[in-house]
Structure formats: C-alpha cells, structure tokens
N, C-alpha and C positions, 0 to 999 in steps of 0.2 A: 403105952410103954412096951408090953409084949410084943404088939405088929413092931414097932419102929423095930424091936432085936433081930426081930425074925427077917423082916426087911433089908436089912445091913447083912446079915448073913450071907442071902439069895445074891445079894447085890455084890459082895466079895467072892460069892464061889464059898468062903470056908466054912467048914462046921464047926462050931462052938459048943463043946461037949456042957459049957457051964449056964449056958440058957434057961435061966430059970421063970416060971409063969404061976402069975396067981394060982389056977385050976390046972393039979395034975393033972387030971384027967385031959385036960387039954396039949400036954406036952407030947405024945405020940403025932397026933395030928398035925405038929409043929413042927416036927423033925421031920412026916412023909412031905410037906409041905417047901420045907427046905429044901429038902433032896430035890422034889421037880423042881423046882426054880433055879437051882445049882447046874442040875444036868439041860437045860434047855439054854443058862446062860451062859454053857461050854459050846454047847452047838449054836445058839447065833455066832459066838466069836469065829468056829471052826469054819460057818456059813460066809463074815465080811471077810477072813482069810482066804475064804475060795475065791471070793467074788475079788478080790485084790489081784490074786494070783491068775485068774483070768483076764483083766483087766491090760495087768502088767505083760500077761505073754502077746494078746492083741497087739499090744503098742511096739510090740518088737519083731512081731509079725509083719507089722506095717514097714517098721524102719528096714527090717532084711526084705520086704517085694519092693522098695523105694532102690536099696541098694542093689538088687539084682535087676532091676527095670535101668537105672542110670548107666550101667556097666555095659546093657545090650545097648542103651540108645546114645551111647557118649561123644561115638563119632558125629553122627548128623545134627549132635546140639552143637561140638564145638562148630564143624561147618555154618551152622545160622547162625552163631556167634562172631565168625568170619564174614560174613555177609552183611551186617549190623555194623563191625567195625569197617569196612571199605565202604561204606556209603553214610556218612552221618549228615547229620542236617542240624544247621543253628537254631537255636531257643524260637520258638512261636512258626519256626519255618519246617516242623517235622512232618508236612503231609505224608513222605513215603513211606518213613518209617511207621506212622500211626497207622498206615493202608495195609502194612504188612502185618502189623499186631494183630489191627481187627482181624483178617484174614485169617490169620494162624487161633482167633480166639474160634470164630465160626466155626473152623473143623473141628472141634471138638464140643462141639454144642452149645457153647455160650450164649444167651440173647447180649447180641451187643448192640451199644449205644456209643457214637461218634460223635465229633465235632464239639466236646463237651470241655470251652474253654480257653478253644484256639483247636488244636489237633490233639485233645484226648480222648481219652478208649474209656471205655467200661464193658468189662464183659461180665456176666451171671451168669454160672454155673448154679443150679438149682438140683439138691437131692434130698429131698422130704424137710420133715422140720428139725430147725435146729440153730443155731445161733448162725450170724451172719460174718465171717471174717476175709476181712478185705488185704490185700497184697499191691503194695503199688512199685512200680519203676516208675523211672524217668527215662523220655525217649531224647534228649537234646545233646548235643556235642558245642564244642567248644570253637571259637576261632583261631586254633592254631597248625602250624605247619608240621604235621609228623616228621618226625626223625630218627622212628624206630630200628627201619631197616626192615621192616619185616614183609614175608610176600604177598602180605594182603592187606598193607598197608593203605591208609589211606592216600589216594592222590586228589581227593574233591577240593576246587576253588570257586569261589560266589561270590559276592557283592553282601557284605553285608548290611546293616538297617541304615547305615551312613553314607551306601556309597559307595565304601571302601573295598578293594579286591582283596581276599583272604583265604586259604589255608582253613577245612576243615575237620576236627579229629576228635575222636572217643580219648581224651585224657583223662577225663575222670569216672572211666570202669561206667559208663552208661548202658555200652555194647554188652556185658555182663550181665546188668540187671537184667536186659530185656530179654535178654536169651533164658535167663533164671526164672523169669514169670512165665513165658512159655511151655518151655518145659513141663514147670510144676501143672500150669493148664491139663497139658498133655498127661501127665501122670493121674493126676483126680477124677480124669474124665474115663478114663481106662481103670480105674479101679475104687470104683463108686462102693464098693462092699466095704470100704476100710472106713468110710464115713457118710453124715449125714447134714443137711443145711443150707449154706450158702454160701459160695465160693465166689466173690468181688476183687475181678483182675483190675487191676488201673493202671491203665500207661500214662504218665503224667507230663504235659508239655512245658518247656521253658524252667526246669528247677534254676540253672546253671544262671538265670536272671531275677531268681529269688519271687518267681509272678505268678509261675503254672499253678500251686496248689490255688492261693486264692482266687485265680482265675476260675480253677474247675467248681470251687466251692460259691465262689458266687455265680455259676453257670446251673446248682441247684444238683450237687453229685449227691448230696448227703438228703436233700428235700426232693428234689423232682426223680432221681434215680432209687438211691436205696442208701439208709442210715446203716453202716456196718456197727455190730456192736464191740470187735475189735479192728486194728490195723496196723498191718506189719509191713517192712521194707529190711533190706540187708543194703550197704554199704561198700565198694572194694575200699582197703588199707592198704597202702603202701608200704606202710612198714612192716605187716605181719607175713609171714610167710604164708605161702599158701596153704592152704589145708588149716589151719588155725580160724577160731571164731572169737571177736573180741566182744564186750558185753559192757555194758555201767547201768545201773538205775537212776532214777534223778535226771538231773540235767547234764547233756553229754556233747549237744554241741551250742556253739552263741548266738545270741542277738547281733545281727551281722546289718550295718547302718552305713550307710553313704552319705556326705556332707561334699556339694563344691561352695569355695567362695571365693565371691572377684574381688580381690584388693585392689582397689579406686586411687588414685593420684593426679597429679598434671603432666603432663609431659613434657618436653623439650628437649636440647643440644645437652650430651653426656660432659658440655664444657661448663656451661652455664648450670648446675645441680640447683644453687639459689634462689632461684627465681621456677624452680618446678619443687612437684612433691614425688618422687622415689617411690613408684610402689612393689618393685623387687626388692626394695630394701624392708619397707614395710613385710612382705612376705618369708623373707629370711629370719627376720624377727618374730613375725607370727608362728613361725615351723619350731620354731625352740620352745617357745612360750607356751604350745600346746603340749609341747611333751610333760612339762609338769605336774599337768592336768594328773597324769595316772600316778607318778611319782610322789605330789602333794596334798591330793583333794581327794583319791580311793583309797579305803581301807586295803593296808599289804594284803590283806586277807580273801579281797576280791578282785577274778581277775576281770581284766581291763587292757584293751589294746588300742592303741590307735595311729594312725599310719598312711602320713603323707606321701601319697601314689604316683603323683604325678604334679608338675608344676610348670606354666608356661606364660612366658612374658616378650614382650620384647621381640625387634625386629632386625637390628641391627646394633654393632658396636656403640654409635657415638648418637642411640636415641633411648632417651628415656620414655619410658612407656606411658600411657597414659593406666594402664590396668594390668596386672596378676590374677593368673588363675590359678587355683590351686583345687587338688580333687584328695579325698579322704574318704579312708576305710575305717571302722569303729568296730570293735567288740567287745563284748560283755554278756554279764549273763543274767543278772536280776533287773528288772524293772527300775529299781531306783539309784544302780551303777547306770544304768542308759541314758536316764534323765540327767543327772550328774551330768556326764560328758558331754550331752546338748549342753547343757548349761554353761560348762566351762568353756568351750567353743566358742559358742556366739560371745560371751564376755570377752577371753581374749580378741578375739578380734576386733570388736568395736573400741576396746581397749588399747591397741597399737593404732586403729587408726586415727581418736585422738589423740594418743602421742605427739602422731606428726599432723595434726592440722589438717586430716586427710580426708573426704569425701567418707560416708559409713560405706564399709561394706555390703556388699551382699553376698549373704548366708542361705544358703539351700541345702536343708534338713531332709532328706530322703527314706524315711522305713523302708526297711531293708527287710531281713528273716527274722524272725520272731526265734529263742532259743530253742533248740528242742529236750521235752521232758518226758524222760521214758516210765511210764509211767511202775512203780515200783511195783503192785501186785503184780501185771501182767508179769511182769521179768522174772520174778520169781515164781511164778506158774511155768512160762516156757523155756529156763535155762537149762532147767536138768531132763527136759526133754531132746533139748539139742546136746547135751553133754551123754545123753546116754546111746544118741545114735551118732553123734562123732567121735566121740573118746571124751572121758571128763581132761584128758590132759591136753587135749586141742583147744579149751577154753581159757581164756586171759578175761582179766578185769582191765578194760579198756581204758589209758588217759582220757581225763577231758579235755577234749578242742575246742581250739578257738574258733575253727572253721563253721559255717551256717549249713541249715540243711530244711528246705520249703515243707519238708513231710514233719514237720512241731504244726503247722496251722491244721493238719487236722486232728491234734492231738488239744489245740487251742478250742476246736470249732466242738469240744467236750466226747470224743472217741479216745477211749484208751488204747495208747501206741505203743511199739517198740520197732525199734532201728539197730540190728547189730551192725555190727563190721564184720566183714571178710576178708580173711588174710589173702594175698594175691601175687606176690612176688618169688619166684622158684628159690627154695633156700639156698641151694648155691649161687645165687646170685648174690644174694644178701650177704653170706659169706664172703664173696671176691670184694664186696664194697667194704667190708669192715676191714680185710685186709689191707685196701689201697688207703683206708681214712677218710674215706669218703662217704656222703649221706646215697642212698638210693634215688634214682626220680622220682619227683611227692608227684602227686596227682597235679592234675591241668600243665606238668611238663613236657615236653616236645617226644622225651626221650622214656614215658612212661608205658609198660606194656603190663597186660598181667599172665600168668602163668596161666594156658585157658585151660587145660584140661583139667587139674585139680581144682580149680578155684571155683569150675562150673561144678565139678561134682559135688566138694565139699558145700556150698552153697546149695545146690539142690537137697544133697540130704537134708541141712540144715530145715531148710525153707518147709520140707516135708514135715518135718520132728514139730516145729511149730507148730504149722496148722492143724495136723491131728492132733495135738494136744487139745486143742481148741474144739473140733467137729470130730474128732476122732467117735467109731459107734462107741456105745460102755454096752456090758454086759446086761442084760434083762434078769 
C-alpha cells in the first residue's frame, strides 16, 4: 500500500503533502525517495525532448542540403530529363533507356544488376546497417505521335509488336520519373552522412502493359536480388499543378482487366438477313446489355467501370459478316466487384448469343493490374515528412482512380508501398483551361507536357523527405 503511494507519486512528478505510512519513522525516507525519482523523471523527459529536438533539426538539415543540392544541380537534371523525353522506347523494347539508367546508377556507386525481367535495373546503394528501401520508375513510353510542340520533342518512329509503324512518346510523365530516381541516386550517394542502410533503385520495364512488375518479380527481384522492407514510387497528375504533392491511404488506383470477345454468326448477302445470323447486330445488343452490368448488379457504393474500346466487323456494305469482335477495358477495385463483372460478361454474352440461335461466343478474360493499396502505416509515417519539406499546403488528399498502376504487385508480393502523385502542369496553364472550359491533356494524350523544372524539383525534394524518413541517421 505505501510503495504503490509513493510509486504514483514518482510516477506523476507531484508531491503529496497527505502521504501517509504505517511507520513514521519511515515517512522522511519516503519523501527523500520521491524527490529522486521526481527529479530524474524531469530529466529523462528534458533527456527524450532533446533527443526529439535533435532528431527534428537532423531531418531539416537534410531537407535544407536536399533543397540547396537540387537548386545547384536543377539545370543538368532537367537536361537528362530532356534527353529521356526525345528518345523513348515502347514497353519490353527499353534497352536504351535501361543502358542509360544502369550507367547513371554505376557513377555513383551502385552494384547494379540488369536484364532483370526484360530491361530492368536494380541498383544498391549500400551504407552500413539499416532497413532496406526501395524506389522504382518505370522506364517505357507509349505509342503515340507527340504533338506538344516542344523543342525536344519527340520525333521517334518504330514498328511496334504487330508490325505496325508508330509514333513514340513520354505521355504519361515516365521521362520524369526516371530523371527523379537518378537524381535522388545522385544525391544519396553524395551525402551518405544524412543516412544509413540500403538504397534499391528499380527501373521497372513495360508498366504501360501492365507486365514489367511481375515480370521483374518473377525474374526473382525480391528472392534472387534483395527483399526491400519498404517501397516507394511518385506518379505525374495532370491535374495538379506543379509544385503540389497529392496522397490517399488504402486503395488509390484499380484493378484494370481486359476482355475480347468474338461474336459468332452466319454470314451472307445484306439482302437475304433470313437465312444468316447477324452478328453486329448481336454485338450492338451485347454493348448495351453490358452497361447494366454496373448500373444493376454493383452496389452504387462500389466503383465499377467498364468500357467498350474498340469494335470491328464486317467487310463491306451489303455482306453480313460471319464474326464481331469486340475489345473491353474493366475497372474496379475489390476482388469480389472484379469477379462480379467477369461473371456478368461472359453471361451476357452467351446470353444474346442464344437469343438469336448463334454459335457461343468467345470470351477471353485477361488480368490485367491488380488495384494498388497504399499501404496506411507507411503513409502516415511518410506524409508529414513530405509536407514538412514542401509546405503542409502543397499537400491534397488525392481522388481515387480508376486508372491501374503495375507498382500494387509489389505491394501484393507482401512489401509495404506507397505511390503519391506529383502535380505537373504550370499553373497558368491550368488557369487558361479553366478559363476557355476546357479539361487539361490527361496523361497518354498527344498534347500532354509537364512543367519540368518544378515538377523535377518538387518531386525530388519529395522523394528525398521519404526516404530519410525511412533510413534517415537518429541521434545515439
């Protein structure tokens, strides 16, 4: 009974003038007893306030040599960023571009490891012990014809996996990322004082065809390379302005599925219908019938896309075709909305095609991207490090997208992720579109550029804020 008073005492700091004890005699003893334990447990606290307060100037030491290292080197990053965008290379076909990463990871010390996957990187940077945190880009570009106007625009043309002659271009901010893992490379490696651990570059091949991650991952990045125990990537946004850093916890982009199916019929003279079976008409029917699918069969409450892309039949006016083909995009975001929409799919369609008496179709069900789920500790570990070295008013709570994005499979393959967005369009631009009523170029548009100088800096600081939060030293 006495220890437990005397206990609570020490334990609150206050004295209790009314502390009474079986054996006066024993109450002097109890009071010198309080007092040390009073005074020693002002001084640990005064002790974890220092060790905070050091802790806290470190980290803003780091973010101010992050910010005065970006500001000397900003020319020649956006330059490689320039370099990156006039030369891009389609999904699984990036040799140049992964020749240049390795290279650029080399000069600054990295052990790197190639060809991991098709044309992926892995660089390790190694600085004594300490957790291992991994950084990935993606190195691929898109098949489209730029139309930005700008003087280092792309003019690359190639044959792509069909054949076909194409128009290749950075639309979706890849030139960005890759110049943003460089960089930070560049910076870690030059000021190895500011942390401790393992630094895991990855330049990741084919995002844009939803294959590189698990390409690299069953290539053995995480088993034959090195298990990071986090992993991070940033994003360009379209819609954010530059200098802006958008964030979500949870689930933040979709499960992104591919379906073609060939609607079967007879064919014959566009005079004689009677004696054939229609299958553009079948298909016209099928295109509606699937829309219901989200409107009658998913809870309003989850979202649910899906989205007939492309359709092709037929040869001429006055011949009915023997076959439709039709190609579809699916999104969602839980497991058992995905299932769902398989399901509803292949039913309507076997569903119209007996309708009309028509041969079954075929359905070909394709996994696509897996959703990405950012995982909530980490992001609330590394948000208010990025918010303290970009401004807490540069940060947005991010919409969720429908869009997919290959860096969820390593957050699948059990490494805890995060993926922000980077704002990337010069405010005044965004301004002039709001004034004419018109939307901004979304990414994989013709006419999509981003703002390189802020978007590379803001992103760098960003990318910096992260990882030392993660490997940053602590105080001893």
């Amino acid at each position: 009974m006495n220890d437990r008073r005397v206990f609570v005492v020490a334990a609150t700091g206050e004295a209790d003038s009314s502390v009474s004890v079986g054996n006066q005699d024993q109450a002097p003893l109890a009071s010198r007893e309080c007092g040390r334990r009073r005074r020693w447990n002002w001084q640990f606290i005064r002790l974890l306030s220092c060790l905070a307060l050091i802790a806290s100037q470190s980290a803003v030491h780091g973010q101010e040599r992050a910010k005065q290292w970006i500001d000397e080197h900003l020319a020649e990053t956006v330059e490689l960023y320039q370099h990156f965008h006039s030369n891009p290379e389609l999904s699984f076909h990036e040799e140049q571009t992964a020749a240049r990463v390795a290279e650029e990871l080399q000069k600054v010390g990295c052990d790197v490891v190639t060809g991991v996957g098709g044309h992926g990187v892995v660089g390790l940077l190694e600085n004594g012990e300490g957790p291992t945190v991994m950084w990935r880009c993606d190195l691929d570009a898109l098949p489209v014809v730029e139309a930005t106007g700008l003087e280092y625009a792309s003019t690359v043309r190639t044959k792509d996996d069909n054949g076909v002659d194409v128009g290749v271009m950075h639309a979706c901010g890849h030139d960005i990322h890759i110049t943003n893992l460089i960089t930070a490379a560049r910076f870690f490696s030059a000021h190895r004082d500011l942390w401790q651990g393992t630094l895991m570059f990855v330049g990741q091949p084919a995002e844009e065809r939803g294959a590189g991650a698990r390409a690299m991952l069953e290539a053995g990045i995480f088993t034959q390379i090195r298990r990071p125990d986090f992993a991070l990537a940033a994003h360009v946004d379209a819609t954010l302005p530059a200098g802006m850093i958008g964030y979500r916890s949870g689930y933040a982009l979709a499960n992104v599925d591919s379906c073609d199916i060939t609607v079967n019929g007879r064919g014959g003279h566009g005079s004689f219908p009677q004696g054939c079976i229609d299958p553009i008409v079948q298909a016209a029917e099928l295109i509606l019938a699937i829309q219901t699918i989200v409107s009658r069969e998913i809870s309003p409450l989850e979202p649910a896309v899906v989205t007939v892309g492309s359709i092709h039949g037929g040869t001429k006016h006055n011949i009915i075709p023997d076959s439709c083909h039709l190609q579809l995009t699916i999104r969602s975001y839980s497991p058992e909305v995905r299932q769902q929409l398989k399901e509803g799919i292949l039913r309507r369609a076997n569903a119209v095609a007996e309708t009309y008496g028509a041969p079954a179709p075929t359905v070909v069900y394709s996994e696509g991207t897996p959703a990405l789920f950012n995982d909530e500790a980490l992001v609330d570990r590394i948000v208010p490090a990025i918010a303290a070295a970009v401004g807490e008013e540069k940060l947005v709570l991010a919409d969720k997208s429908m869009g997919g994005e290959d860096f969820s499979r390593y957050g699948i393959a059990g490494v805890p992720i995060f993926m922000f967005r980077l704002g990337s369009v010069d405010p005044e631009r965004l301004d002039e579109f709001a004034r004419r009523g018109t939307t901004p170029p979304s990414l994989h548009s013709a006419e999509y550029y981003p703002a390189a100088d802020e978007t590379l800096r803001t992103g760098f600081t960003a990318t910096v804020a992260a990882i030392l939060d993660l490997v940053g030293k602590r105080p001893r």
